[in-house]
C-alpha positions as CSV (number, residue, x, y, z in Angstrom):
1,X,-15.0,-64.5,63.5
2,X,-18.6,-65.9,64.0
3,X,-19.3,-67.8,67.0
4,X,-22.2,-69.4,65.0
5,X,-22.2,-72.7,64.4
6,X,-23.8,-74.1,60.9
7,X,-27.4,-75.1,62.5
8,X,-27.9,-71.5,64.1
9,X,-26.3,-70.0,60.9
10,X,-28.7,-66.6,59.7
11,X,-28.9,-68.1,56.4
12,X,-28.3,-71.4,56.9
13,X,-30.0,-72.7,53.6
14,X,-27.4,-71.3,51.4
15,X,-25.4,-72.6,53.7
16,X,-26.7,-76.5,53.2
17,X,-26.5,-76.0,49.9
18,X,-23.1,-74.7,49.7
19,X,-21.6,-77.7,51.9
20,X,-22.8,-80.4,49.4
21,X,-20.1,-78.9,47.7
22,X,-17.5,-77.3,49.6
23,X,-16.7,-77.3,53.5
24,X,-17.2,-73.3,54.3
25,X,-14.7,-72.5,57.3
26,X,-15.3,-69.9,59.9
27,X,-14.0,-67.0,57.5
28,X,-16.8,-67.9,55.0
29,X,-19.4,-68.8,57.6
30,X,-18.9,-65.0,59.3
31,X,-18.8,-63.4,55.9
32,X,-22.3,-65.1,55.0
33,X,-23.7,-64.1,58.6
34,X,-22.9,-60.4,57.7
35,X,-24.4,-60.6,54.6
36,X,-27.4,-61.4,56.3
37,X,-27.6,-58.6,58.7
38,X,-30.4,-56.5,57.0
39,X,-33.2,-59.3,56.9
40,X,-36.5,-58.5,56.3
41,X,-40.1,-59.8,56.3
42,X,-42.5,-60.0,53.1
43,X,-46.3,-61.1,52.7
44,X,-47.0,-63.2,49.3
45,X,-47.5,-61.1,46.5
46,X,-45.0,-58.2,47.6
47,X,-42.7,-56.8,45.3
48,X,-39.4,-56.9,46.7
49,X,-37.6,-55.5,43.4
50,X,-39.8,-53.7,40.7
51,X,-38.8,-53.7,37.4
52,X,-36.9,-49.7,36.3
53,X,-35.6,-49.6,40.0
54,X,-32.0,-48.7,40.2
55,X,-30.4,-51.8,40.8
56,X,-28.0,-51.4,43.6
57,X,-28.8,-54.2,46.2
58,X,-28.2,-57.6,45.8
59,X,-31.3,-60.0,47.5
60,X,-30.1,-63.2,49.6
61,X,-33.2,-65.1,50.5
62,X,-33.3,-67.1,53.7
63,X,-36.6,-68.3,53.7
64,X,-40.0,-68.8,51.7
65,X,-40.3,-68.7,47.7
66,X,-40.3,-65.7,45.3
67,X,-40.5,-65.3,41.2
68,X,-38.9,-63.0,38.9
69,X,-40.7,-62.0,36.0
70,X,-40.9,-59.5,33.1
71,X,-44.3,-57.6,31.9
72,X,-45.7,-56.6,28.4
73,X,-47.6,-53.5,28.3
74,X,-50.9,-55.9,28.0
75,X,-50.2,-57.1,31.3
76,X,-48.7,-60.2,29.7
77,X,-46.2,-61.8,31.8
78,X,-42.9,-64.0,31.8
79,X,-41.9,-65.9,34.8
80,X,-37.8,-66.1,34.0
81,X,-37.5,-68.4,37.5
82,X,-38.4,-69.3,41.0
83,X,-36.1,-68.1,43.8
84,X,-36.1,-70.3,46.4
85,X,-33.9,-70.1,49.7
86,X,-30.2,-69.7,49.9
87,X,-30.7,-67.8,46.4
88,X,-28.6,-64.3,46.0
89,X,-31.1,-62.7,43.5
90,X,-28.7,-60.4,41.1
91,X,-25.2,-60.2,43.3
92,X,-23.6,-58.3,40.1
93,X,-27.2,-55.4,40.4
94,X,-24.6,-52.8,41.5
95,X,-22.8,-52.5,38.1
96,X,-25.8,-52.3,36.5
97,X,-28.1,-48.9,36.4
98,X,-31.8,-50.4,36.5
99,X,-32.9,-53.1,37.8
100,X,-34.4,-55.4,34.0
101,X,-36.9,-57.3,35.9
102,X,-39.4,-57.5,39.0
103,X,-38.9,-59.7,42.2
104,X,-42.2,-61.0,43.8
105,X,-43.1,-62.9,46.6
106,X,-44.8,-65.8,46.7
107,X,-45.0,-66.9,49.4
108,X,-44.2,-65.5,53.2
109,X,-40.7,-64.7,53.2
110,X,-36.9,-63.8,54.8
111,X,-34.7,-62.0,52.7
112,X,-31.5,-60.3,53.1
113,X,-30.6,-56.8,51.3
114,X,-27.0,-56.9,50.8
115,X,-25.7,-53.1,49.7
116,X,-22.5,-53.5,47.2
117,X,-19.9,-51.8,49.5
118,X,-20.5,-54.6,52.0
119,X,-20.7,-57.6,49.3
120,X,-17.3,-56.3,48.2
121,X,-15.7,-56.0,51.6
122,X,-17.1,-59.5,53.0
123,X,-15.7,-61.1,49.7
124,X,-12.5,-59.2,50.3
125,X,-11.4,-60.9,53.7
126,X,-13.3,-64.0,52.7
127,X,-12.6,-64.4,49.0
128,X,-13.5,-67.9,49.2
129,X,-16.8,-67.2,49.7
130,X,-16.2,-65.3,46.4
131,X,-15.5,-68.5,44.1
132,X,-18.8,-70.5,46.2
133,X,-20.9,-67.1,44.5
134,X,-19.3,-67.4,41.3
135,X,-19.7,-71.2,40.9
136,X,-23.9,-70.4,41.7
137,X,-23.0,-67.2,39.6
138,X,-22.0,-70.2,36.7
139,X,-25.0,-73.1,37.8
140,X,-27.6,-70.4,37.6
141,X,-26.5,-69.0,33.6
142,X,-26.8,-72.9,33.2
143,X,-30.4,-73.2,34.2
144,X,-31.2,-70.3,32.4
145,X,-29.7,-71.1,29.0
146,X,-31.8,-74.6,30.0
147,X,-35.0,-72.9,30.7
148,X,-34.7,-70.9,27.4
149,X,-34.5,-74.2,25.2
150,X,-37.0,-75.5,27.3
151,X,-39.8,-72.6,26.3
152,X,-38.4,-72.0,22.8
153,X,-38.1,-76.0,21.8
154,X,-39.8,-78.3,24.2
155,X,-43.6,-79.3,23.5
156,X,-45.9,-79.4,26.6
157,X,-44.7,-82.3,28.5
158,X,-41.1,-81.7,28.0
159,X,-41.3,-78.1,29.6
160,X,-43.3,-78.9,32.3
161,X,-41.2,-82.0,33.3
162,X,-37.8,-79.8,32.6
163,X,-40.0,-77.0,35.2
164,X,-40.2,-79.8,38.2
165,X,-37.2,-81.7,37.9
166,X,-35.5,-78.2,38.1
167,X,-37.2,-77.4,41.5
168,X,-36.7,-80.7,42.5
169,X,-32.8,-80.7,42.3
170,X,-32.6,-77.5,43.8
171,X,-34.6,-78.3,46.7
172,X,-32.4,-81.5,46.9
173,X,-29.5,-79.1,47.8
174,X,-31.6,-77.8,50.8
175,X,-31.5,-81.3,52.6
176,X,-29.6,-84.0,53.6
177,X,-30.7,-86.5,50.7
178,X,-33.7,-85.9,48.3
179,X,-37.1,-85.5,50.1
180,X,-39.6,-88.0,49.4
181,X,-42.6,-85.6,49.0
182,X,-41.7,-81.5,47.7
183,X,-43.4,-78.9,48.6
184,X,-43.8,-76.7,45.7
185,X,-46.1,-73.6,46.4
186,X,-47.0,-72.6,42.7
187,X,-50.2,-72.6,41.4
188,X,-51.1,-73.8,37.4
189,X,-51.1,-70.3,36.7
190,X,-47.8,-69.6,37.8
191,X,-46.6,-72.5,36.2
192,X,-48.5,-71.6,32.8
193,X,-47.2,-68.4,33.0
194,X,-43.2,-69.5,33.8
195,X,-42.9,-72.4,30.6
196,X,-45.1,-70.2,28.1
197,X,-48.5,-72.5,28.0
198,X,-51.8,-72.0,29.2
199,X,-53.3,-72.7,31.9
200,X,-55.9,-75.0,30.8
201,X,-52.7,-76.9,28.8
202,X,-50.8,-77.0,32.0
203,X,-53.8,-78.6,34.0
204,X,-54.4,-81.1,31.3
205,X,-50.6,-81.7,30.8
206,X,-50.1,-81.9,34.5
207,X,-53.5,-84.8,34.8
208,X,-51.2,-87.0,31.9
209,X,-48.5,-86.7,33.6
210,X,-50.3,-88.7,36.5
211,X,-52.0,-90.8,34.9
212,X,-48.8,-92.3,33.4
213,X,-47.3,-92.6,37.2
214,X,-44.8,-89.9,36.8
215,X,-46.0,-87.5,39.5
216,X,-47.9,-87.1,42.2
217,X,-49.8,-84.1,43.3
218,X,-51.8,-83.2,46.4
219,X,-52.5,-79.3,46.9
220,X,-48.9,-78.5,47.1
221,X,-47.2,-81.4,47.7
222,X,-45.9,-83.0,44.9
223,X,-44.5,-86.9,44.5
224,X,-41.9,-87.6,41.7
225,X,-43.1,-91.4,41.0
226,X,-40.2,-92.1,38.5
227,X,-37.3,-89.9,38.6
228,X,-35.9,-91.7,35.6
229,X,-38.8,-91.1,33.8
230,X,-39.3,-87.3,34.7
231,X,-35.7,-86.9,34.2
232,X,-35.6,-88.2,30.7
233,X,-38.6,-86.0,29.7
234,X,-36.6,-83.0,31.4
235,X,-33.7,-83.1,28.8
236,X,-31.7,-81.9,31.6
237,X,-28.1,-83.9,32.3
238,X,-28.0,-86.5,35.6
239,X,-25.1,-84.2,37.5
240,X,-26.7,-80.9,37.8
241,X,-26.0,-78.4,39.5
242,X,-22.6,-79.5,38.8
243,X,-19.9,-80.1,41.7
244,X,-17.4,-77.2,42.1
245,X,-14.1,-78.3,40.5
246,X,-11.5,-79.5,43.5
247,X,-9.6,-77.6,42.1
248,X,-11.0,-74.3,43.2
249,X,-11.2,-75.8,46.9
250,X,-8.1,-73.8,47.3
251,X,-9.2,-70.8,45.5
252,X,-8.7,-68.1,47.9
253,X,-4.8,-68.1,48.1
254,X,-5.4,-67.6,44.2
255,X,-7.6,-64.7,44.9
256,X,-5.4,-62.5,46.8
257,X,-4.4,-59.6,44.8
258,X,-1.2,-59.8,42.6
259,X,2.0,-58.3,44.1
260,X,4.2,-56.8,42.3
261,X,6.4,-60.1,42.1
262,X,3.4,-62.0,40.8
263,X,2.4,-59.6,38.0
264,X,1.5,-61.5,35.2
265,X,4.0,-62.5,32.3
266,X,3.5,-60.8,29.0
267,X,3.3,-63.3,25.7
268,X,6.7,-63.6,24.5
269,X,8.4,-62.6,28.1
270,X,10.4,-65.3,30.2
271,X,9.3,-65.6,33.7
272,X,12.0,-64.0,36.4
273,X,12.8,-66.4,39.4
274,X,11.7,-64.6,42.5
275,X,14.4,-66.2,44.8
């Protein structure tokens, strides 16, 4: 058991994040601090995970921001998202043979490597930990399947609206209640290059979207004016992420493996009484 408490925690922004939701006890709090045992530094612009690597590490990050992308032959490029901290960056990579994208830094970082053998074994004797990965497992297919209706159907102000209030309710679950100025440290090109405009369409996008006192931007620090107005461009719903079920606060007695008295009833059979 850790003798860590939650402000010394190793990755203690996964760890806010995780308790707007649930209330990690010391099982879960030790199996994230051994998750985090093989940290590592990275400059901006490194690539921690290139694109054809065999993917066999999972990435926790700790601190500082990162991007994963995919690139055309042409040197074209697709931002798929932002990794910010307290993100595990592809926890299922081990069951998969390459690795389909690229990881880069964007800023300085902290990251974690986390080999599969020892994902498996800290989620064995902390299977609770298990659902709180599956449910940001579930939250980040969401944004995703949101990012791609965003790119494929949004027009200009819609995508980049859907982009910030995004980052903005992410980097609401790094703090205590929703900061009043964000730092966001991605440039117009990296924006261009993550909603599928131009540059020069972002930058004139991003000058309306002042103008009618929705943001606020200086350098990289970035005011959302009217929430209710950005949010209502966004398309996105009012409760996301969405709350773990209370339901699964009591997951891990329901992730122990089956005994042979629980195996599970076939269709048709009738359940034997066990006492």
């Amino acid at each position: 058991m850790s003798s860590e408490t939650p402000a010394e925690h190793p990755c203690k922004p996964l760890l806010h994040r995780l308790q707007h939701f649930v209330d990690p006890g010391p099982d879960e709090l030790a199996a994230l601090a051994l998750l985090t045992r093989d940290r590592r530094q990275a400059t901006p612009n490194a690539c921690l995970l290139r694109e054809g690597d065999p993917g066999r590490t999972a990435l926790l990050l700790c601190s500082g921001w990162a991007l994963r992308q995919r690139t055309l032959a042409d040197g074209r490029r697709q931002i798929m998202e932002f990794l910010l901290p307290g993100d595990m960056c592809d926890p299922g990579s081990f069951v998969t043979r390459r690795a389909d994208s690229s990881v880069v830094a964007i800023t300085a970082m902290q990251y974690a490597r986390v080999p599969p053998d020892l994902l498996l074994e800290t989620l064995r004797h902390a299977p609770g930990l298990g659902v709180c990965l599956w449910w940001m497992a579930a939250q980040h297919a969401a944004m995703m399947r949101s990012h791609l209706l965003a790119v494929g159907r949004m027009n200009a102000r819609e995508r980049i609206a859907h982009l910030v209030w995004e980052l903005a309710c992410r980097l609401d679950l790094l703090h205590d209640r929703p900061p009043r100025v964000y730092r966001l440290p991605i440039s117009q090109e990296l924006i261009a290059d993550a909603v599928g405009l131009s540059v020069v369409h972002v930058s004139r996008t991003l000058c309306a979207l002042e103008r009618d006192g929705i943001l606020h931007r200086h350098g990289h620090h970035w005011q959302i004016l009217s929430r209710r107005r950005l949010r209502a461009l966004a398309n996105l719903p009012v409760a996301w992420p969405q709350r773990l079920p209370a339901s699964l606060h009591d997951a891990p007695t329901a992730l122990q493996p089956r005994t042979p008295s629980t195996r599970a009833v076939k269709p048709g059979e009738t359940p034997q009484s066990t006492s």
